[in-house]
C-alpha positions in Angstrom: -5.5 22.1 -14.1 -2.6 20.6 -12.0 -2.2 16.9 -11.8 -1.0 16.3 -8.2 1.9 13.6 -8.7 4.8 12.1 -6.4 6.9 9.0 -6.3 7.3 6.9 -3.4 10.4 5.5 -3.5 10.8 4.4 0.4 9.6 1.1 0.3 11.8 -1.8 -0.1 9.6 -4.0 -2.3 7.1 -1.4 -4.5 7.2 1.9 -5.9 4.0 4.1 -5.6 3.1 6.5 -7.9 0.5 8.9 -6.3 -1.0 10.2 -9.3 -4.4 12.4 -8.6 -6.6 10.8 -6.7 -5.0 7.7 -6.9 -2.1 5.3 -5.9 -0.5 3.0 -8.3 1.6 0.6 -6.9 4.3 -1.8 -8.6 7.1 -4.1 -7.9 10.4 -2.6 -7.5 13.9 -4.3 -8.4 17.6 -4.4 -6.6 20.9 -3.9 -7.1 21.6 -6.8 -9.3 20.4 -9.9 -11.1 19.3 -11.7 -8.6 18.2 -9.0 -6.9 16.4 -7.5 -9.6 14.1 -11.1 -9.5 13.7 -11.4 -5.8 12.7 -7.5 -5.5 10.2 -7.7 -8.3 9.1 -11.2 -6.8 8.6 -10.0 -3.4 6.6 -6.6 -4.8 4.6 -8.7 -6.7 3.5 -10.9 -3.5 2.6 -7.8 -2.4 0.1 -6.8 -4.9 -1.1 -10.0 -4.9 -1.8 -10.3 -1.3 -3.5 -6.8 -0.9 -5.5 -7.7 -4.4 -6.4 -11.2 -2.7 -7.7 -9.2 0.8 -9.8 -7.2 -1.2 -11.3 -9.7 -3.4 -12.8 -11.5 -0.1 -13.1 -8.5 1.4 -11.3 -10.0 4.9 -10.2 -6.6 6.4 -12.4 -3.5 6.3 -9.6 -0.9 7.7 -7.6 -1.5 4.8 -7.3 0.5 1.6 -8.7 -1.5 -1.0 -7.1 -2.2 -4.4 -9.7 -0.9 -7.3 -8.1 -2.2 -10.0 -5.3 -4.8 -11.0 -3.3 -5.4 -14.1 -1.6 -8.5 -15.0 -2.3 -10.7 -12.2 -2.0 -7.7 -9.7 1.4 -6.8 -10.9 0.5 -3.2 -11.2 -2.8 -2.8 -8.3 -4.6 0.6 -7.8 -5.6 2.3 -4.7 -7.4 5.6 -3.5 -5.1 8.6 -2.8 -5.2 8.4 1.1 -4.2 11.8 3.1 -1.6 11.5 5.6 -1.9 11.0 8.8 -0.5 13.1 12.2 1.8 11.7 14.5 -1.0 12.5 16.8 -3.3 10.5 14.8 -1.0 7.7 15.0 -0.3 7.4 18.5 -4.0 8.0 19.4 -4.7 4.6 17.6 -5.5 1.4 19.2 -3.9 -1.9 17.9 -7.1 -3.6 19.6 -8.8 -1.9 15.9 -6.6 -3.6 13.5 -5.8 -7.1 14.5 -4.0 -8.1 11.8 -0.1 -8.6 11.8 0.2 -8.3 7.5 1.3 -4.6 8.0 4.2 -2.3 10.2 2.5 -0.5 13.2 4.6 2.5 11.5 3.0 6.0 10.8 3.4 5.6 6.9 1.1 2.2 6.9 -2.0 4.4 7.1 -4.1 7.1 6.2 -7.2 8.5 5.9 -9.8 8.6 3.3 -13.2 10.8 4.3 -12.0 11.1 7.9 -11.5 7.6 8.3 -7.7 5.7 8.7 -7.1 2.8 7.0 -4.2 0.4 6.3 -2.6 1.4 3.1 0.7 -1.0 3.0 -0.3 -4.3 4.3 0.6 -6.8 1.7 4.6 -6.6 2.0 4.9 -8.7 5.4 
């Protein structure tokens, strides 16, 4: 048996570790000091905020966190599958009203044929 893992390192405030069927997000540092503290700060808000959306269930197009560790600075996620570029420009803002995310192609995918908002706690 394989275990299907990847780092993703693109994001400016978390790193996600896709591990199985799951995605494991923490906060990431900077370049310095200071930076170190502000990056792991602002990650951090992150979790939090996607944790705190789930909790009250506000959102249901978004990928909700399963678990959290240490007051959400480590959150977990379903594995989503990528979506097309197709998929992406066929969608209609209209369906998610909610400015917490980037209309970008790598803030959703899909899970069972559905897409949902997978990084919407960063903005």
């Amino acid at each position: 048996m394989t275990l299907n893992f990847r780092v993703v390192n693109t994001g400016s405030t978390r790193l996600v570790f896709l591990i199985g069927g799951y995605a494991i997000k923490i906060p990431r540092g900077g370049d310095n000091s200071f930076g170190m503290f502000l990056g792991i700060l602002r990650g951090w808000i992150g979790n939090r905020t996607e944790y705190m959306y789930t909790k009250y269930n506000i959102y249901s197009f978004t990928n909700p966190i399963l678990f959290s560790f240490l007051f959400s600075l480590v959150v977990v996620q379903k594995r989503t599958e990528m979506i097309t570029r197709e998929e992406f420009f066929s969608l209609e803002r209209d369906d998610y009203p909610f400015g917490g995310f980037e209309w970008k192609l790598d803030s959703f995918g899909k899970i069972d044929n559905k897409i949902v908002v997978i990084d919407y706690g960063s903005n």
